[in-house]
N, C-alpha and C positions, 0 to 999 in steps of 0.2 A: 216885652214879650211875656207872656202868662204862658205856665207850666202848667201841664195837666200832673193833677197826682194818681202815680200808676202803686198796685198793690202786687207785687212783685208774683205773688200764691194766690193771686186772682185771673192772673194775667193771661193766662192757656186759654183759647173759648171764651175771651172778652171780645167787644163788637166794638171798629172806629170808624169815624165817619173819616173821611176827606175831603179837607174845607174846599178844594180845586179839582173837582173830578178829574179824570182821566181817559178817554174813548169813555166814557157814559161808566167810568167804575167808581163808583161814592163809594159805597159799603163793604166793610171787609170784618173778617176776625181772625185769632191765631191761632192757626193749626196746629205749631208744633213748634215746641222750645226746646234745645241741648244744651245740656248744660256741663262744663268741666268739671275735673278733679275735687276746684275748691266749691262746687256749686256758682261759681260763676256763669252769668248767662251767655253760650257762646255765639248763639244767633237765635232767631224767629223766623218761624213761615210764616204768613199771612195771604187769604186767602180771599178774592173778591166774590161775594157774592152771585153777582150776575153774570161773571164770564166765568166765574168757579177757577182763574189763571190765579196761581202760586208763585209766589216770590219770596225772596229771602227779602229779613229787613233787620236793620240794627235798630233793639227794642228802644232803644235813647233818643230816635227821633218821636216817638209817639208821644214825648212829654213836652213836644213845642206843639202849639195850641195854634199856633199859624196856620201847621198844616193837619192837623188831627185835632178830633172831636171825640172824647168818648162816649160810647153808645150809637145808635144810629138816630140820626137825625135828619 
């Protein structure tokens, strides 16, 4: 498995693809990071472009390459 390399201070309003679409949803970005006490990341929104449906996601999946792409493709 190939990691994508994520820039943690880039990360807000960056664009991924999803190598398996979903109901016809490829392209997404992140709406909205929280982060705790220690500045640890406690979750991400993420937001699909064409149905504009929100979801929460834990940002550690986006650095498997299996199922994310950075940018849109």
């Amino acid at each position: 498995m190939v990691k994508n390399k994520i820039n943690l201070k880039n990360l807000l309003n960056s664009k991924w693809t999803l190598v398996k679409p979903v109901n016809k949803e490829k392209h997404f970005y992140i709406t909205v990071m929280k982060y705790n006490k220690n500045d640890n990341i406690l979750y991400c929104l993420i937001k699909s472009v064409i149905s504009k449906r929100v979801q929460s996601i834990n940002w550690l999946e986006l650095k498997d390459s299996d199922y994310w792409i950075q940018g849109w493709r």
